[in-house]
C-alpha positions in Angstrom: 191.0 112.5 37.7 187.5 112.6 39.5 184.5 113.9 37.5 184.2 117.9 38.4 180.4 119.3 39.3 179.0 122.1 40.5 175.7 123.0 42.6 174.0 126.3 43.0 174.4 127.9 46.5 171.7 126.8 48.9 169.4 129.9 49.2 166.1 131.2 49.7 163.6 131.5 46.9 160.8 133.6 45.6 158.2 131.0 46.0 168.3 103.0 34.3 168.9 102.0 30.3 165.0 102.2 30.1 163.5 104.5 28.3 160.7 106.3 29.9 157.9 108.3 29.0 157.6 111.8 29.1 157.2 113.0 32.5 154.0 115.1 34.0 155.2 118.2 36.5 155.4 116.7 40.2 152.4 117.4 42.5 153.9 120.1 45.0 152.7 119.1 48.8 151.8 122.1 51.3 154.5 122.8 53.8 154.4 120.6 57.2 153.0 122.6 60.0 155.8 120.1 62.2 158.9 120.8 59.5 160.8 118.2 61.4 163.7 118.7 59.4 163.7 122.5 59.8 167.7 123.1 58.3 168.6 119.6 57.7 170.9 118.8 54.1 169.7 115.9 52.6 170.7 114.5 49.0 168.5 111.7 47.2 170.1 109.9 44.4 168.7 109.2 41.6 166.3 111.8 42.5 164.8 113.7 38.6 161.6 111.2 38.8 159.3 108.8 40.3 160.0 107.6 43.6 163.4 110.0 43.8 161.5 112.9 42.8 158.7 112.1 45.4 161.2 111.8 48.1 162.7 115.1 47.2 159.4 117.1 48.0 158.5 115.6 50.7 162.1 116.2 52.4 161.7 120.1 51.2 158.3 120.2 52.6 159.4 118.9 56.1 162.1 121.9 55.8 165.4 120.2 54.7 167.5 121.8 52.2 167.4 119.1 49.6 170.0 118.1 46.4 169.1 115.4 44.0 171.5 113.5 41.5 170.4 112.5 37.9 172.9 110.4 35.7 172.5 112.1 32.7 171.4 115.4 31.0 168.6 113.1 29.2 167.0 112.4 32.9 167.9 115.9 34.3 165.8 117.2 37.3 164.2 120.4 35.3 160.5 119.9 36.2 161.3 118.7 40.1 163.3 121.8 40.5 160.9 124.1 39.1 157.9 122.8 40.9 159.8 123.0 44.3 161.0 126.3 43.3 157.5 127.6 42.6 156.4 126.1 46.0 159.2 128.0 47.6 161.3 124.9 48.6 164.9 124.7 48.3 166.3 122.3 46.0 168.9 122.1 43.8 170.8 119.3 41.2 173.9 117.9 40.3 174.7 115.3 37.5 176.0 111.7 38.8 175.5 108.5 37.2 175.3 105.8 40.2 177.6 103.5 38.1 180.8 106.0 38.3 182.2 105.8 41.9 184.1 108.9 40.9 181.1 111.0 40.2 179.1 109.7 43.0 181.9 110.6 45.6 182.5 114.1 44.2 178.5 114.8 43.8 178.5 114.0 47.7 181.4 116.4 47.8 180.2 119.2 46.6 177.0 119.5 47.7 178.9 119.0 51.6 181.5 121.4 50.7 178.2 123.7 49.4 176.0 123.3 52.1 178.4 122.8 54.8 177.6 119.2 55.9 175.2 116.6 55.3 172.5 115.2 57.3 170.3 112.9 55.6 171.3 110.6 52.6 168.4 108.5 50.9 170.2 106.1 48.3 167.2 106.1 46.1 169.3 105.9 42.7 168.8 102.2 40.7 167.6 100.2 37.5 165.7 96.9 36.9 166.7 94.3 34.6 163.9 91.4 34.2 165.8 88.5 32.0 165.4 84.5 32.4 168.8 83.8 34.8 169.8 82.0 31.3 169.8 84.7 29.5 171.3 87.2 31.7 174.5 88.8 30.8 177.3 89.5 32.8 177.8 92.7 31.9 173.8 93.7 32.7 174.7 91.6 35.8 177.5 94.0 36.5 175.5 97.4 35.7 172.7 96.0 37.8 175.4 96.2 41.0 177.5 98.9 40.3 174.4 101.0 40.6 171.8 99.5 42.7 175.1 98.3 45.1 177.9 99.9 44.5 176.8 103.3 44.2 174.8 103.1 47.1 177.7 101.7 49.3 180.5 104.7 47.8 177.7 107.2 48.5 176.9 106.2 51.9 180.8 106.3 52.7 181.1 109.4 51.0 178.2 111.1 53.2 179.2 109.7 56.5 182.5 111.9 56.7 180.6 114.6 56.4 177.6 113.8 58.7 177.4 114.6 62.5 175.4 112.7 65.5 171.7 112.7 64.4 172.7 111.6 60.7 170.2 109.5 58.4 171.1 107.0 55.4 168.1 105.3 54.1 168.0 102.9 51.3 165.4 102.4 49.0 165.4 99.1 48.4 162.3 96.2 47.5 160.0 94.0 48.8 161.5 91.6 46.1 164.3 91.3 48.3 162.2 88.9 50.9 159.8 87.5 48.3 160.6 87.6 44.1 157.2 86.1 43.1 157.8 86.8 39.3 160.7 84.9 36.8 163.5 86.7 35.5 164.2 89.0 38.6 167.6 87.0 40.0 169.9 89.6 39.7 167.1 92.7 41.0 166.2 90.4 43.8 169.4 90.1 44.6 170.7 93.2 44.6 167.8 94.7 46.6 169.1 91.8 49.3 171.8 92.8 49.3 171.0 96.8 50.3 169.2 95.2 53.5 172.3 93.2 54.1 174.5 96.6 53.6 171.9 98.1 55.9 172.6 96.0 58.9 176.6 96.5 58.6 176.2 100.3 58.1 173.9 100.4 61.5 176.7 98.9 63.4 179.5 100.5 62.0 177.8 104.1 62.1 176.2 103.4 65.3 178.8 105.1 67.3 178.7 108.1 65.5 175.4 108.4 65.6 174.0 108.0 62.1 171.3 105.7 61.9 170.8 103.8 58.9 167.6 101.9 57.7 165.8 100.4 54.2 162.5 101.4 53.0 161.4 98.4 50.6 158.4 99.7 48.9 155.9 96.9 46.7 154.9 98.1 43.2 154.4 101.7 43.0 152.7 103.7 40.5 155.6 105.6 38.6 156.7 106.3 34.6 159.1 103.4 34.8 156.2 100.9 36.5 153.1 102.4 35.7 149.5 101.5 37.2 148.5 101.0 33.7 150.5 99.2 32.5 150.6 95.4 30.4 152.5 93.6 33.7 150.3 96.0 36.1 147.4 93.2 36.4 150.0 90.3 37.9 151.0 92.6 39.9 147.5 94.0 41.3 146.9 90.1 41.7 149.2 90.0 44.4 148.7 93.1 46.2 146.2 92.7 49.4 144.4 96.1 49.4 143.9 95.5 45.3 145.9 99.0 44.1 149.2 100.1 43.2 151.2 102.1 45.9 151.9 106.0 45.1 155.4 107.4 45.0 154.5 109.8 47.9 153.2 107.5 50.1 156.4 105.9 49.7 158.1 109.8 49.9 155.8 109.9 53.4 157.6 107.0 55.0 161.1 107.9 54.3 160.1 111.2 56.2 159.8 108.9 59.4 163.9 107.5 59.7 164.9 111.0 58.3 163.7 112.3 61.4 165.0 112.8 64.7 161.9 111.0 66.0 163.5 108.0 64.6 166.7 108.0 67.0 166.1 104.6 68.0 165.7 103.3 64.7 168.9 101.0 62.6 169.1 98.4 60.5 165.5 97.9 60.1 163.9 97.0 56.8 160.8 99.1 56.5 157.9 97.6 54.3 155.3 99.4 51.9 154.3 97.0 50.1 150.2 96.6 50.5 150.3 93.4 51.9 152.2 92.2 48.1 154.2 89.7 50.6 151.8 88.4 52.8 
């Protein structure tokens, strides 16, 4: 029997294994003078922090209706919804771990059956595992897929019955799926691969109906999970052309692009952010 949720009614309002660190109150954005997605439904998994959480905003702020998924009351959404409550956005929760393909599909569900449809999907949801190949086990192997793959491929089928011509799926994926400069990042790298491969069989499948579907592969990015400051940051700065981590709204900023309708003639595409980490 599939995992039962529930999400609050879309309304108006007054105003991986890791563990992380406590989490400072996301930085609200003004509203967009444009709102180009004036009364879109979009849903970003894995959406409580960072990158997710960055994404979320920004979708509210260019008018969408906006639902995140978090896997776990431990990594709930509490200070995203309240600071996009207080700014007057509309956002709302519901819990989904990326590795259940149960809870995934029914979390789609419900927010469709809630909001009436879904426009926009932005399969942010995934973990890292850094281990020497010969040391990697199959079963971190496995988790590693069944949520930076799996759930990303069962929530992108999920969404698509319930999207109409003008439809958005956007994966967040990585820039170490052209380049992995570092050791122990097999698996990641390939997984990450393998969302751009996804990417370009979704565009051609979806294509007729006319969902677009592209990757955003972002380099390293200032978050609680990668921090700026933090004892791998200087390798990392070492690689980066402009000499800085990237922020998790500047990433947010580019997803607003292929969630757009300004993006018609957009599929398949990998999108880079990266500050030149590749070149």
């Amino acid at each position: 029997m599939e995992e039962q949720h529930t999400l609050s009614t879309f309304a108006p309002t007054d105003g991986g294994d890791e563990v992380a660190p406590a989490r400072a109150r996301p930085v609200v954005p003004p509203p967009s003078e444009d709102a180009r997605l004036r009364g879109k439904v979009a849903v970003v998994t894995g959406g409580s922090r960072g990158i997710g959480a960055a994404i979320a905003l920004r979708l509210a702020v260019e008018g969408a209706k906006v639902a995140v998924t978090y896997p776990h009351p431990d990594d709930g959404p509490e200070e995203l919804i309240a600071a996009a409550e207080s700014a007057g956005y509309q956002c709302r929760a519901v819990e989904a771990d990326n590795a259940d393909p149960a809870a995934v599909r029914a979390a789609i569900r419900t927010v469709a059956q809630t909001a009436g449809r879904i426009d926009i999907l932005v399969n942010n949801a995934g973990i890292i595992r850094r281990v020497p190949v010969d040391s990697l086990e199959l079963a971190d192997f496995d988790l590693l897929f069944a949520v930076n793959v799996r759930g990303a491929f069962v929530a992108s089928q999920e969404a698509a019955k319930y999207m109409n011509d003008g439809g958005r799926i956007i994966m967040i994926g990585s820039c170490v799926a052209d380049r992995m400069p570092f050791a122990g990042g097999t698996a990641y790298a390939m997984s990450k691969a393998a969302l751009a491969g996804m990417v370009r069989g979704l565009a051609r499948d979806l294509a007729p109906s006319g969902i677009m579907v592209n990757t955003i592969q972002p380099g390293p990015t200032d978050t609680d999970l990668n921090p700026a400051t933090g004892s791998e940051a200087p390798a990392q700065r070492l690689m980066l052309a402009v000499g800085r981590f990237g922020r998790a709204d500047e990433v947010a900023n580019l997803v607003a692009f292929p969630a757009s309708d300004e993006a018609a003639f957009i599929t398949g595409a990998s999108l880079n952010i990266y500050g030149g980490f590749n070149s």
